[in-house]
C-alpha positions in Angstrom: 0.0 0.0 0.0 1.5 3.2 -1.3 2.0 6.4 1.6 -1.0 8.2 -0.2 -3.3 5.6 0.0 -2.6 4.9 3.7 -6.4 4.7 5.5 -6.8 7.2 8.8 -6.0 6.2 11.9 -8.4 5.8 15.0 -7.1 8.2 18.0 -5.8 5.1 20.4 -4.0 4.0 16.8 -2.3 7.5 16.8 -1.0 7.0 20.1 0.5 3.7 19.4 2.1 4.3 16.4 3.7 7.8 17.8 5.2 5.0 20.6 6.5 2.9 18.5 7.7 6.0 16.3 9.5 7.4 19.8 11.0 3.9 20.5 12.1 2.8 17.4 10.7 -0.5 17.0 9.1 -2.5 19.8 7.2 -5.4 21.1 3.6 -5.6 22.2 4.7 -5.3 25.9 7.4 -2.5 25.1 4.5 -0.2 23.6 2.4 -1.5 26.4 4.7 -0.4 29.2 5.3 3.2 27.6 1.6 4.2 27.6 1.4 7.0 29.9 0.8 6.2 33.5 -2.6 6.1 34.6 -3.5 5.1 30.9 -5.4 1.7 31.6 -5.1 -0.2 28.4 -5.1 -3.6 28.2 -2.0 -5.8 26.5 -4.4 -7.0 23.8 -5.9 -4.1 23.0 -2.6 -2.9 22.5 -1.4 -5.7 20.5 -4.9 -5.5 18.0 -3.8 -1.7 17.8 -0.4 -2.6 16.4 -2.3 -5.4 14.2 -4.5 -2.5 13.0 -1.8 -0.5 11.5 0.5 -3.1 10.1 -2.9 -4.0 8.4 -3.5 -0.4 7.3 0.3 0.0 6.2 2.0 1.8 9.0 3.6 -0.9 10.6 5.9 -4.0 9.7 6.8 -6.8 12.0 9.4 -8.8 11.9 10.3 -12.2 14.5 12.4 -12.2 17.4 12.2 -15.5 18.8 8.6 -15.4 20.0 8.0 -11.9 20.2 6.7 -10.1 16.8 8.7 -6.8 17.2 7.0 -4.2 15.4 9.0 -1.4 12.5 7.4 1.8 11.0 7.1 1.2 7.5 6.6 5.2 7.1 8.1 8.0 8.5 6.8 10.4 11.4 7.4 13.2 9.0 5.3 11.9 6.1 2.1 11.3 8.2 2.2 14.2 9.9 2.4 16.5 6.3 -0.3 14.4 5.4 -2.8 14.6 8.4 -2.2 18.1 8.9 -3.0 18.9 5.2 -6.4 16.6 5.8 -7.0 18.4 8.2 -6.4 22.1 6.7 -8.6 20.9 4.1 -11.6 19.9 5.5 -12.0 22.3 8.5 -10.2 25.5 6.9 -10.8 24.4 2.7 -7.1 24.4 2.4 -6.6 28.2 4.3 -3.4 27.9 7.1 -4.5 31.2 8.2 -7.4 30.5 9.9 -5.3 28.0 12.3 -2.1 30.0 12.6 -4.8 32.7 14.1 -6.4 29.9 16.3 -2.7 28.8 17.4 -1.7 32.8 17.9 -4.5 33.3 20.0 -6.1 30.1 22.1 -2.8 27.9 21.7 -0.2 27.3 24.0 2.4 29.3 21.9 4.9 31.3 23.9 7.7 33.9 22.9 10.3 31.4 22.1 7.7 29.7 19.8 7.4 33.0 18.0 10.7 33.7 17.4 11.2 30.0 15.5 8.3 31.1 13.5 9.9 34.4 12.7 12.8 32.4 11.5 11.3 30.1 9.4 9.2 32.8 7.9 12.8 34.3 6.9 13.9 31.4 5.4 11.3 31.3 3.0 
């Protein structure tokens, strides 16, 4: 399944994936273990989860002895250009400005945030 044609992912899928993303590649019980604390999920559910998206093309396993050890098979990078431009385009019909506003105002952007902004402005 090509990058383009991956299908969207469930929020609990979005957290799992950005684990396994932060970790590198990991077991059922690795991803399991770095949940948050207080996050009450159980080891199956996590393990469908990671089922969920190898089956939707995020995810590759490969076996370790008995333990399916789980690879992105895209990058962080990739899906995040894509959801963010999903999402730009059906809540602002393509239009940045209307969230950089949102972000400027109600976000939780402080001075230092600014000044990166100012410098990537610049660059372009």
């Amino acid at each position: 399944m090509s990058k383009c044609q991956l299908r969207a992912m469930s929020p609990a899928e979005t957290e799992v994936l950005r684990l396994v993303w932060q970790i590198g590649e990991a077991t059922v019980q690795q991803v399991h273990e770095a949940l948050p604390e207080g996050r009450k999920v159980a080891y199956k559910t996590v393990q469908t989860l990671l089922r969920r998206l190898e089956d939707k093309g995020y995810l590759t396993h490969k076996i370790e002895g008995k333990a399916h050890v789980f690879c992105p098979a895209v990058k962080r990078e990739a899906v995040v250009k894509r959801t963010v431009l999903d999402f730009l385009d059906r809540l602002f019909g393509g239009d940045p400005r209307p969230l950089m506003h949102f972000l400027a105002e109600d976000g939780h952007i402080d001075a230092e945030d600014i000044e990166r902004l100012k410098e990537l402005i610049d660059k372009k």
